[in-house]
N, C-alpha and C positions, 0 to 999 in steps of 0.2 A: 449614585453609582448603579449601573445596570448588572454587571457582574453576568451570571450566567456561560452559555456555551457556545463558540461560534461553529460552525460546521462548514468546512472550506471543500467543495466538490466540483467535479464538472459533469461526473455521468449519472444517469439516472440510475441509475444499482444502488445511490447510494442511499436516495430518498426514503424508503422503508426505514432506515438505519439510523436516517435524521429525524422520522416521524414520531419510532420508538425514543428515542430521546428524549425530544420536544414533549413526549408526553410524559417526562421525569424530570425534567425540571427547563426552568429557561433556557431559549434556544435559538438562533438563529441564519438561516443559511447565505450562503456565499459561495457567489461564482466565477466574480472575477477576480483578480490580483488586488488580494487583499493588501491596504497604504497604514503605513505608523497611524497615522491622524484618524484613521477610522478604529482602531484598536484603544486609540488614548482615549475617546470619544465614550465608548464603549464597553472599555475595562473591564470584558470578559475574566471568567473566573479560567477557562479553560478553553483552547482551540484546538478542533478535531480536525484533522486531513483526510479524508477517503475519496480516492481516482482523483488525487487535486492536480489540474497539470502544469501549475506555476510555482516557482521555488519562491518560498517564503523567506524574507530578507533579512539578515544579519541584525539588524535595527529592530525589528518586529520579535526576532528572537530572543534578543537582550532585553527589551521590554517586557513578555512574559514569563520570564526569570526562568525557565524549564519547564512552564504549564502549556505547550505545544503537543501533539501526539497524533502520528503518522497511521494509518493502519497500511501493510503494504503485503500484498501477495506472492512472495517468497518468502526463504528460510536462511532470512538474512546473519552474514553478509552476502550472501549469493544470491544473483541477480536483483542488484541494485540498477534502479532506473526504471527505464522503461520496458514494456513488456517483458516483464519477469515470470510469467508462466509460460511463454513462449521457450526463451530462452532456457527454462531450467529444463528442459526433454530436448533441445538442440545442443545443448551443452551436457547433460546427462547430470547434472547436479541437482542436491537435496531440494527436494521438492515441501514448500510450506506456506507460513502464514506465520506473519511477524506485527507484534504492534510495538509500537516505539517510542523518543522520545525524538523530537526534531531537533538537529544539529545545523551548524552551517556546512558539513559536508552532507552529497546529496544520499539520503537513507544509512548514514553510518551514526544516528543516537542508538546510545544505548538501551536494550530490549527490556521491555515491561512483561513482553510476554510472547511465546513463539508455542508455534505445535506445526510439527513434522506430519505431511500427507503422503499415501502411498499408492498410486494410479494401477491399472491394468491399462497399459499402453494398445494393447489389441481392441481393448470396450471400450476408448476413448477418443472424442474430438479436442482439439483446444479449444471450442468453444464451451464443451460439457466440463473440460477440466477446469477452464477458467470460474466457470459458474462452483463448481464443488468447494472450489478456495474461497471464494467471494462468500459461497456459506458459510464454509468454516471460519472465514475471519471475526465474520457477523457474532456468530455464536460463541467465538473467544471474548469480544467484545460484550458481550452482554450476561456473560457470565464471569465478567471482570470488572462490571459496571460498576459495586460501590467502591470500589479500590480506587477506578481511574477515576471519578469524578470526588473521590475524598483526597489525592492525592496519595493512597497508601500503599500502592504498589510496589514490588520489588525492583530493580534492577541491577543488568549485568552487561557491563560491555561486549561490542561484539568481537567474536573471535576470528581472528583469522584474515587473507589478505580477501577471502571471497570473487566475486564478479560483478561486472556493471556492462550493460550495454543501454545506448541510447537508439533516438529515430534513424540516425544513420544506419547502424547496423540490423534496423530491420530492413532499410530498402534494401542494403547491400546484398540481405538474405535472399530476398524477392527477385534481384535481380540472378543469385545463382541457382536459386530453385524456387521456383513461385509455388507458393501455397494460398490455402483457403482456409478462414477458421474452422472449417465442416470441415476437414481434411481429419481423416486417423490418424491419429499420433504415431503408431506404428507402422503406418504405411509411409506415411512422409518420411522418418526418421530412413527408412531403408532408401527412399528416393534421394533426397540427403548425401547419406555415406557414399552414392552411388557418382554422385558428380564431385566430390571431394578428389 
């Protein structure tokens, strides 16, 4: 039995985070659409998600009896999905960093652990804000490390009806007001309200 940790990504953000790891205990990474047969095969002790952009399947879920675990850059339930640092300053909602537990609805397990951010929208790009959350997930995570790899964390369902947007709704965005990740959060936010 191999046991250990799989780590499920697609962007490179997430490699430091998988390295840190890997040098704590067995480890190994995955990029694409992780199959039942490669998990049965491999009988990880625990699988991590960070930037993963395939939903992991009801069967894979049930097979790791709860030992799944999302990290996801909002202050979930708000903006669930995709681009949820985007969304949370075009919608004006709680701004954060949630790690989770994977469910078969998309980013609604319940929380192991969240921490609320709070931006200067005039100092900030979405590309700088993206990178501050992406720190701070890093660093929830690693100061939560023997927890989530002993299994002893807390949790709490999450509250509330919250928000989701998907790829559509960022073209849709694009198409009514084109943006840049370099763009000021508070300048676009006024560009925004202005074609609403």
């Amino acid at each position: 039995m191999w046991g250990g940790v799989i780590f499920l990504t697609n962007n490179k953000n997430a490699h430091p985070l998988f390295e840190w790891i890997r040098g704590r205990c067995k480890a190994e990474l995955y990029s694409g659409r992780i199959q039942l047969d490669q998990i049965r095969e491999k009988k990880p002790d625990l699988i991590i998600s960070y930037n993963y952009k395939y939903i992991i399947s009801d069967e894979v879920i049930e097979f790791m009896k709860g030992s799944i675990i999302n990290l996801h850059i909002s202050f979930l339930p708000w903006n669930r999905g995709s681009n949820p640092n985007l969304w949370s300053f075009i919608d004006d909602t709680p701004k954060g960093v949630t790690i989770h537990k994977i469910s078969s609805g998309l980013d609604k397990g319940p929380v192991l652990y969240q921490q609320e951010c709070v931006f200067e929208e005039g100092k900030e790009t979405f590309e700088s804000s993206y990178q501050k959350l992406n720190d701070a997930i890093v660093k929830l995570f690693k100061k939560n490390w023997a927890d989530i790899r002993n299994g002893t964390y807390p949790l709490k369902a999450q509250a509330g009806k919250g928000s989701y947007h998907n790829q559509k709704d960022l073209e849709a965005l694009k198409q009514k007001c084109p943006f840049q990740w370099s763009d000021n959060i508070e300048d676009y936010r006024k560009r925004y309200a202005s074609v609403l």
